[in-house]
N, C-alpha and C positions, 0 to 999 in steps of 0.2 A: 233551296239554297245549294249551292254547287260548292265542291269541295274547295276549290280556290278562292270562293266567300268567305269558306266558314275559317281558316286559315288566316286570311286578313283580320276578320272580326277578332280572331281568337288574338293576334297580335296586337288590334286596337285595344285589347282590353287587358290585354297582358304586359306592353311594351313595358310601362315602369317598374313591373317588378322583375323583368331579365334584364333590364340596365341596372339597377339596383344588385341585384346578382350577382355580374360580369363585374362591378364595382369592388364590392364584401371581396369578392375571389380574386381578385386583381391585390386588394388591398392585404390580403392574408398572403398571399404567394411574397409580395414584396418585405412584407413584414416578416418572414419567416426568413427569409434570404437578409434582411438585416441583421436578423437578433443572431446566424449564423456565421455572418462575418465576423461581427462584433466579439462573437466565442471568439473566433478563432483568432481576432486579434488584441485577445485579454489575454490567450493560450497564449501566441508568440512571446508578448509582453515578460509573460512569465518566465517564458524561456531564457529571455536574453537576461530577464534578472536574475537567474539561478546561474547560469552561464557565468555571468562577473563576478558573484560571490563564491564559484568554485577555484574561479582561478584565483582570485582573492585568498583564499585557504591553501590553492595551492603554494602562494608567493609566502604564507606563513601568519598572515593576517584570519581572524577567526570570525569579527566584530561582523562582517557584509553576511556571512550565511547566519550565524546567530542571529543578527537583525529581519534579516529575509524569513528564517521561520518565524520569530513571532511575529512578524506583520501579515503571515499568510493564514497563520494555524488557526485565524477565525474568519478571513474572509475568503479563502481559499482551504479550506480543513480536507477535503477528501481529494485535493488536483494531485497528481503524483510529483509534481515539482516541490510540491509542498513536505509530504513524503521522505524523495529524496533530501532535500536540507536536513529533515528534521533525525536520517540517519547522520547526517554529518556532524546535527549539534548535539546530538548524543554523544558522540562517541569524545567530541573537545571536552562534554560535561564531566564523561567517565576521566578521561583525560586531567582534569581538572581537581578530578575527586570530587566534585560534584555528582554526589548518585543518585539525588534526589530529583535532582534537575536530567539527566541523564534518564531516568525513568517518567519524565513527564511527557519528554519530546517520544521515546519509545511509546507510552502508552496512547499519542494522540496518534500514531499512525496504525496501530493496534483497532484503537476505535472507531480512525475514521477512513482508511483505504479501501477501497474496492479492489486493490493490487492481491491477490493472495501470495505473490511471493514476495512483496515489499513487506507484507505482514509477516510472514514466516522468516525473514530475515531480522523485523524488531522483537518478534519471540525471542527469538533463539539468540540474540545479544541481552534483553531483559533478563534471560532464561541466567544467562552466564554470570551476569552481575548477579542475582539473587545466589549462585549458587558460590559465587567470590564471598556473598557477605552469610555464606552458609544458613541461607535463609529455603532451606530443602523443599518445605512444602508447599510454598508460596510459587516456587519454581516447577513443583508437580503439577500442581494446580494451571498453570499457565501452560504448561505442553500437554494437558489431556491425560487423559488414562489410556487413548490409544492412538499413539500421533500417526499421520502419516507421510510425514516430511524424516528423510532418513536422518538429517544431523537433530533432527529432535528425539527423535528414538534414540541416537547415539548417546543425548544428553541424559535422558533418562535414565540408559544404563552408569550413565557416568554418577548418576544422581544417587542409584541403587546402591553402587559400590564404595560412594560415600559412607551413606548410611549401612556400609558392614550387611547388604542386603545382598549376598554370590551369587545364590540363584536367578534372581529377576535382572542382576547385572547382567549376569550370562545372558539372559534368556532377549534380553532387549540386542545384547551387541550383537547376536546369532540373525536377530529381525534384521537388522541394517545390513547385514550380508546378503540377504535376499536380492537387494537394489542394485540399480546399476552406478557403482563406483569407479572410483579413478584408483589406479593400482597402488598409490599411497595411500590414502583414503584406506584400501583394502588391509594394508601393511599395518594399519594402526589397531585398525578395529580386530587383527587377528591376534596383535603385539598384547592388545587388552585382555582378549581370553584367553590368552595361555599365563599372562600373567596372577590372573585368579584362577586357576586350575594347577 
């Protein structure tokens, strides 16, 4: 049998399963390229609804982004759209004197962002409200024992100095100097250690 026999033969007997094949991978390529549209046009969607509830907030109405997080924070919990609102209904809820609710919205971008500075920003607003309702340890607890975010170290020392603690006040606001700050920033954090020294 000669090679251009054995070539046909192998095609006779193979044909249906390289159509079958060419099918599955045709069908998976198409299918991938749908379910990546479709992101991206649940992503848009998202957008333009954050978009109206900002400006919404901005005009002085609260109700479109309050409403937008909770109709996101379970089917959309980790999108950064969702996120961003849920600093916005934070801050109405503090705003409000609602700090329960203010710490709800905080804790779900906490739990559920893959953002790490969307999170270090609901820290560090958590962080300030626990330390408003001088709830000290609960706010320790929440920035670590050894943050690496400098307005979280700042807090820390702020935290220290509450608690009548100079050294470790010192020694956190001394950390935040290391960083690279903006020359107020710098102004503050110098204004604080000479004020306990």
């Amino acid at each position: 049998m000669s090679d251009e026999e054995k070539v046909v033969s192998w095609f006779e007997e193979n044909y249906k399963s390289l159509i079958f094949g060419v099918v599955i991978g045709l069908t998976l390529l198409f299918g991938y390229k749908s379910y990546l549209s479709s992101q991206n046009s649940s992503q848009i969607e998202l957008s333009r609804q954050f978009d109206l509830a900002v400006t919404s907030y901005q005009k002085g109405s609260t109700s479109e982004i309050l409403s937008f997080s909770k109709s996101n924070m379970l089917d959309n919990s980790d999108n950064i759209y969702t996120s961003l609102a849920n600093l916005y209904s934070a801050k109405i809820m503090y705003l409000e004197n609602e700090l329960d609710q203010s710490y709800l919205y905080l804790d779900h971008i906490i739990l559920n962002s893959d953002d790490i500075d969307i999170v270090d920003i609901a820290k560090y607003r958590k962080a300030k409200i626990l330390i408003e309702e001088m709830k000290y340890e609960e706010a320790h607890t929440l920035l670590g024992n050894d943050p690496d975010n400098y307005q979280h170290i700042e807090l820390k020392g702020d935290l220290y100095y509450l608690q009548n603690n100079d050294d470790e006040a010192l020694r956190y606001y001394n950390k935040v100097l290391a960083y690279t700050i903006t020359p107020n920033e710098k102004k503050n954090i110098l204004a604080k250690i000479n004020f306990i020294k």
